[in-house]
C-alpha positions as CSV (number, residue, x, y, z in Angstrom):
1,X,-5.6,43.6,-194.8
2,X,-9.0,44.6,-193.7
3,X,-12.2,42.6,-194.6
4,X,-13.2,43.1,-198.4
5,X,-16.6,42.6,-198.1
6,X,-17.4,45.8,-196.6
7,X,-17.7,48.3,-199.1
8,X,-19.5,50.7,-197.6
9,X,-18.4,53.1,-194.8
10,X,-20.4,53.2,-191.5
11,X,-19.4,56.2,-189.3
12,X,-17.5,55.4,-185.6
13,X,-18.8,56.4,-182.5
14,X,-16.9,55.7,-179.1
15,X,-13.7,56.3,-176.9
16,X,-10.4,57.2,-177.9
17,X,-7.5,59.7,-177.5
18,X,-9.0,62.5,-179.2
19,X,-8.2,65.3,-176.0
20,X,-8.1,68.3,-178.1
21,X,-10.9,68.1,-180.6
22,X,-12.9,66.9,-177.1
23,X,-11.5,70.1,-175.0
24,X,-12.7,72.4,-177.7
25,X,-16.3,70.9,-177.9
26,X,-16.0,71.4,-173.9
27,X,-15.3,75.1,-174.5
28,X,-17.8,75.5,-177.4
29,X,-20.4,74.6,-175.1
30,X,-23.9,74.4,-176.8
31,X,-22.9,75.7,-179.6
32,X,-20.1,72.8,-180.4
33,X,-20.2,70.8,-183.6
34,X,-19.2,67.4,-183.5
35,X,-15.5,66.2,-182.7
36,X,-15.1,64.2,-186.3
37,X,-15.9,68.4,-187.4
38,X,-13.4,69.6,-185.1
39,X,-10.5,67.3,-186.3
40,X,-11.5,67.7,-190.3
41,X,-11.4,71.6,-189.1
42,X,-7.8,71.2,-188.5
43,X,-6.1,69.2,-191.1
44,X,-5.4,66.0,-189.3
45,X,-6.3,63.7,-191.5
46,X,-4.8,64.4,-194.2
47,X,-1.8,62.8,-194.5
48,X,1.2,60.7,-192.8
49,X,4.2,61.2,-191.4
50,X,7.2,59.2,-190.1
51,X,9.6,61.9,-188.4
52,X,13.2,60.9,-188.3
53,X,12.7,57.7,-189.7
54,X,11.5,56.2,-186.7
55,X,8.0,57.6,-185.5
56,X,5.2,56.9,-186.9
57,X,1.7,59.5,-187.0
58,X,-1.6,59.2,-188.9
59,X,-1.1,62.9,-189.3
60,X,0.3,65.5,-192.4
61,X,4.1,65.8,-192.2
62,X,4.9,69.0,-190.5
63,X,1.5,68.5,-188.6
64,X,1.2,69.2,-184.9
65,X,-1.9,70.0,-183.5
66,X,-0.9,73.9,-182.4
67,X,-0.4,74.4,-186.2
68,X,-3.6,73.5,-186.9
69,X,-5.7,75.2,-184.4
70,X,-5.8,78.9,-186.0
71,X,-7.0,77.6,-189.1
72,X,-9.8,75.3,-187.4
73,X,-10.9,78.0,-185.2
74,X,-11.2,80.4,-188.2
75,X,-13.3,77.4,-189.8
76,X,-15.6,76.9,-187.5
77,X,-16.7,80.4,-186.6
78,X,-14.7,81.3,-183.4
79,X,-11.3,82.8,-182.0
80,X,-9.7,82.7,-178.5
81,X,-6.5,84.7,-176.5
82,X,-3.6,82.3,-176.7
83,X,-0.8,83.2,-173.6
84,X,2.3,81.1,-173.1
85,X,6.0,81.2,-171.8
86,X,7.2,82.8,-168.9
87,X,8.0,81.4,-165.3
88,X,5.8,79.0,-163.5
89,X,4.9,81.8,-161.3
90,X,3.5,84.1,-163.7
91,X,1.9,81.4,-165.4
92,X,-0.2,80.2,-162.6
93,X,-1.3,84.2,-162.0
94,X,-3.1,84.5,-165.5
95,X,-4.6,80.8,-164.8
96,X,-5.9,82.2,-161.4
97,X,-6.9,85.4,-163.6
98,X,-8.0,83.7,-166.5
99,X,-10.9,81.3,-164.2
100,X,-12.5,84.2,-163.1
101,X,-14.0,83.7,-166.1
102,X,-14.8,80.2,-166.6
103,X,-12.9,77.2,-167.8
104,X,-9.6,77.5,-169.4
105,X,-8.0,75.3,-172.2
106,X,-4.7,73.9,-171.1
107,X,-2.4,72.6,-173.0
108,X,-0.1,71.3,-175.0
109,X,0.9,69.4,-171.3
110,X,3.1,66.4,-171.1
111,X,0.6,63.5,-170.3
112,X,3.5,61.5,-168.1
113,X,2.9,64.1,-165.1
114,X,-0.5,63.4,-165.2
115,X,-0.5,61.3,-162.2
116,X,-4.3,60.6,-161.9
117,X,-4.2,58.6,-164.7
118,X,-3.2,54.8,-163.9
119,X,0.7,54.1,-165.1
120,X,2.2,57.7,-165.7
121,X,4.9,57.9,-163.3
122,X,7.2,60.6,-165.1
123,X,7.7,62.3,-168.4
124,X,7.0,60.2,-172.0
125,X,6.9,62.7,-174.4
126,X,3.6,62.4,-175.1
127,X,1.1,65.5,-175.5
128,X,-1.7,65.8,-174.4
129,X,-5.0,68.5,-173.6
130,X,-7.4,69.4,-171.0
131,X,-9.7,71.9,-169.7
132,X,-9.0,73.5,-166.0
133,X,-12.0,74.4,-164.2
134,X,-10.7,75.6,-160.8
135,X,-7.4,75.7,-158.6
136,X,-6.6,76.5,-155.2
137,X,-2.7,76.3,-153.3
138,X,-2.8,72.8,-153.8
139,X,-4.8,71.3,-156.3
140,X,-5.9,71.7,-159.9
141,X,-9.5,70.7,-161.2
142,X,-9.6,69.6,-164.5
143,X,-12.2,67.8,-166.8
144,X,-9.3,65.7,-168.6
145,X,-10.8,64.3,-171.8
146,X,-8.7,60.9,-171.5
147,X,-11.6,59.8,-169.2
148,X,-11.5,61.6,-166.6
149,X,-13.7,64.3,-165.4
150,X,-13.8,66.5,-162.1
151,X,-10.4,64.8,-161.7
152,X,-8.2,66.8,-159.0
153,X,-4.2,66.2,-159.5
154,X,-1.6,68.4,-157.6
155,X,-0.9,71.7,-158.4
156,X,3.3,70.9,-158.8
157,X,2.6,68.1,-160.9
158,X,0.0,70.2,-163.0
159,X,3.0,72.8,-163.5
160,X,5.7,70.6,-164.3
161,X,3.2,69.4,-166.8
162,X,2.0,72.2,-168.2
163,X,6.1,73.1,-168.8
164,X,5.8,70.5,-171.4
165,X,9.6,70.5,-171.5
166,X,9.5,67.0,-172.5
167,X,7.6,67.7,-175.8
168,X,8.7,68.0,-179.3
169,X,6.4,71.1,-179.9
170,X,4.6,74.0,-178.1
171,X,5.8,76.7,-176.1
172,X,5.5,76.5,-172.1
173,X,2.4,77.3,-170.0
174,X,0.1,77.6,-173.2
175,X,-3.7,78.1,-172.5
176,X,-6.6,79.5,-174.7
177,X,-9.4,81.8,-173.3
178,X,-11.5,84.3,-174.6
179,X,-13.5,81.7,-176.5
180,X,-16.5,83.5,-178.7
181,X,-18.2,82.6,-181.8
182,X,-18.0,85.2,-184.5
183,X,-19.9,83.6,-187.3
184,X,-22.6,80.9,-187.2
185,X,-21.2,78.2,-189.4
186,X,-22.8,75.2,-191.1
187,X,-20.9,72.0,-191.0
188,X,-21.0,71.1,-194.3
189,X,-19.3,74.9,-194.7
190,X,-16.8,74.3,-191.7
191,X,-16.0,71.0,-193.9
192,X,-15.8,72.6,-197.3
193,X,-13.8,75.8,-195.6
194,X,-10.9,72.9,-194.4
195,X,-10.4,71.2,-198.0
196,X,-7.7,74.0,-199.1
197,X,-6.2,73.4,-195.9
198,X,-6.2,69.6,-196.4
199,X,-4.6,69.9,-199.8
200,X,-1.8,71.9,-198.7
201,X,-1.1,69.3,-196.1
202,X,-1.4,66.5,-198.4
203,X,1.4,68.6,-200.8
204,X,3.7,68.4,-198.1
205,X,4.6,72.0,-199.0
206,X,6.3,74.1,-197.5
207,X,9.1,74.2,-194.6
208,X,8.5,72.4,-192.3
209,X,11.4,72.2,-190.0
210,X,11.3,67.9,-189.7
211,X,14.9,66.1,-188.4
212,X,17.2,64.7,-191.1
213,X,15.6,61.5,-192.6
214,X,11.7,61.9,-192.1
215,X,9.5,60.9,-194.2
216,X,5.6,62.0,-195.4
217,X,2.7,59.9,-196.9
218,X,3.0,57.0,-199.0
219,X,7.1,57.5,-198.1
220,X,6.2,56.9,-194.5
221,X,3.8,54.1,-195.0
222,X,6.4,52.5,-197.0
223,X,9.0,53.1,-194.3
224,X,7.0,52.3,-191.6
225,X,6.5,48.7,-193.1
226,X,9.7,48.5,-193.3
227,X,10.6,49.4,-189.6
228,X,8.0,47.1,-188.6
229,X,8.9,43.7,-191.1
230,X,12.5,43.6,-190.4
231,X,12.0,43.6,-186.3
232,X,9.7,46.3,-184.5
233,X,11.1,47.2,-181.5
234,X,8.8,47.0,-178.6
235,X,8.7,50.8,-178.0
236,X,7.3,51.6,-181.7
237,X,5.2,48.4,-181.6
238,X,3.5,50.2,-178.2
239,X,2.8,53.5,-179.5
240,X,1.4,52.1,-182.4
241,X,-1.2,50.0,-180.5
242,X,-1.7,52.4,-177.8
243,X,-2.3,55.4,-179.4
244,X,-1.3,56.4,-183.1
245,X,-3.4,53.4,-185.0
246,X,-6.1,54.6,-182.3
247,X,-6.4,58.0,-183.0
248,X,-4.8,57.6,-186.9
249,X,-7.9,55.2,-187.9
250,X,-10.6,57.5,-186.0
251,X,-9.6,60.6,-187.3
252,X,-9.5,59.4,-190.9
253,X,-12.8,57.7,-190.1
254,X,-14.4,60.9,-189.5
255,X,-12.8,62.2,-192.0
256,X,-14.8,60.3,-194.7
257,X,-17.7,60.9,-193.0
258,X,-17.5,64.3,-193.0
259,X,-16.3,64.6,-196.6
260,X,-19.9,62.2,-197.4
261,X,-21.5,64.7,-196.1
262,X,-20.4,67.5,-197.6
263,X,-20.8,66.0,-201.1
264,X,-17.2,65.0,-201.6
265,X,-17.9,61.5,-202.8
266,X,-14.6,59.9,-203.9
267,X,-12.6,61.3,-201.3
268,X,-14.9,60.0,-199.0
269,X,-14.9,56.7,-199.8
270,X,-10.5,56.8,-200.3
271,X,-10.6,58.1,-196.9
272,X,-12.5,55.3,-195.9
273,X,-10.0,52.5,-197.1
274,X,-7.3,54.5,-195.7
275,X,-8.9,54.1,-192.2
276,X,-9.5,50.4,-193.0
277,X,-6.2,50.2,-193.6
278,X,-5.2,51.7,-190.9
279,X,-7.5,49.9,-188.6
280,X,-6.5,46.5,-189.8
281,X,-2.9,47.1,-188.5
282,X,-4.5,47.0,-185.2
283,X,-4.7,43.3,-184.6
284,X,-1.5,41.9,-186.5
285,X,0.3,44.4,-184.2
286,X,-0.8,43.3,-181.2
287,X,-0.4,39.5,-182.1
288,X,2.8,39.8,-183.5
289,X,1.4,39.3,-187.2
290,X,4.2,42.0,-188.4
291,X,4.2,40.7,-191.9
292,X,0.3,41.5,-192.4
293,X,0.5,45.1,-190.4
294,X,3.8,45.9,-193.4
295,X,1.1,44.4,-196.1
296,X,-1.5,46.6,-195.0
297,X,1.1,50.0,-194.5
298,X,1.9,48.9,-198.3
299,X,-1.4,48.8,-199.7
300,X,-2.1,52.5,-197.7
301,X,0.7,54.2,-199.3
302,X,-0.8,55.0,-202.6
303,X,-4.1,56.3,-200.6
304,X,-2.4,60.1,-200.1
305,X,-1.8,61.1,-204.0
306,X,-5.2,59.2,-204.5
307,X,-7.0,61.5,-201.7
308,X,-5.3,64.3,-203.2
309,X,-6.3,63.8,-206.7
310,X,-9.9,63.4,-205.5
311,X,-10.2,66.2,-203.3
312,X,-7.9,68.6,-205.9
313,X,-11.1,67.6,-208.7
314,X,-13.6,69.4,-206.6
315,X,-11.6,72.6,-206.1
């Protein structure tokens, strides 16, 4: 359980797997609002998910990141060309094309390939974005927003990549060009334009196409505790430490700062304990301390009808 004497929330600053909302900023250039703006911008935040039972995401259920990217883009004030599918061949022709212009956004790619990064030796399943600035016969150029810029990789590992036929969403070969800003847009507007958004999310509305047996917000915290009391197995135990309480904690940590800001008072301070909550998994986790991590997935659960409710009283 996290530490009760805080009981204010004090905004996060610092690393972690946050590639897309990072690319975009790359793209926006000058103009970019923050990343905790980006991710509000496309509904991550709001909500859990536990999809078929087993995998655990600080994210809506139904949520991916390409089916929030339309709606973030048309929240901040901008629009880009989406291309995808086809051969490899064709593929690497409208890169070629596309740099002519400037950077490209890459991605959904399947981080595995991604050999410059220490450890990833083959496919994982694990997505993952980054912005290509140049590429010859041999090599691609990327800023990758893991920690790694002017990073070079091979091109045929870039391509198998960027296949992304290891991933549970996306189409192959995906990139976004053409980025322009149509509309000068406040944040506190960009934040207040996402709360519609964030309650359909929170709903769970919808068709979403999940496997048999998954589960969404407090459901999924409940289940997840479950998973994790009556033996974790070490595979879910790593992608909880390494990545999902990571990014799950940040993004809902930026979540109630945003929603501060924008006047959104309650919400913002559930939002906060949700990320507390989340955060506080982090340690037990790692130390083997399942029984507080299941404690802590408990007390979240309630947090999602909660956000909800507050969020549904300002609209």
């Amino acid at each position: 359980m996290p530490i009760q004497n805080l009981t204010s929330h004090f905004p996060y600053t610092g690393s972690g797997p946050y590639c897309y909302a990072n690319s975009f900023a790359m793209m926006f250039g000058d103009d970019a609002p923050s990343t905790a703006v980006i991710e509000i911008a496309t509904g991550s935040p709001f909500g859990m998910q536990l999809i078929g039972g087993t995998l655990p995401f600080f994210d809506p259920y139904g949520w991916d990141p390409e089916a929030g990217f339309e709606g973030a883009l048309t929240a901040l004030g901008w629009t880009s060309t989406v291309t995808q599918g086809g051969g490899a061949d064709e593929a690497l022709a409208r890169l070629r094309a596309s740099l002519m212009d400037g950077p490209v956004f890459i991605g959904p790619v399947e981080m595995g390939h991604l050999r410059h990064q220490p450890g990833k030796n083959g496919p994982i399943g694990a997505d993952h974005y980054i912005v290509v600035l140049d590429v010859d016969d041999e090599r691609v150029l990327m800023h990758d927003p893991q920690g790694y810029p002017y990073v070079s990789l091979p091109l045929s590992d870039f391509m198998t990549a960027w296949r992304a036929e290891t991933l549970s969403y996306g189409e192959p070969y995906t990139m976004r060009t053409g980025f322009t800003r149509i509309a000068e847009v406040s944040d506190e507007d960009v934040i207040r334009a996402s709360i519609p958004a964030a309650l359909r999310w929170l709903s769970m509305n919808g068709n979403h196409n999940m496997p048999p047996g998954s589960l969404g917000n407090g459901e999924a915290a409940e289940g997840l505790a479950t998973l994790i009391e009556t033996g974790c197995e070490e595979e879910l135990r790593d992608h909880l430490i390494h990545f999902a309480i990571r990014v799950g904690a940040r993004r809902v940590a930026d979540a109630a700062t945003c929603l501060a800001r924008a006047g959104y008072a309650e919400a913002a301070r559930i939002a906060a304990e949700q990320a507390r909550l989340i955060g506080s998994t982090q340690h037990p986790l790692v130390t083997g301390d399942d029984a507080s991590a299941a404690t802590a997935l408990r007390a979240l659960a309630p947090t999602y009808d909660k956000l909800r409710a507050a969020l549904e009283s300002q609209s």
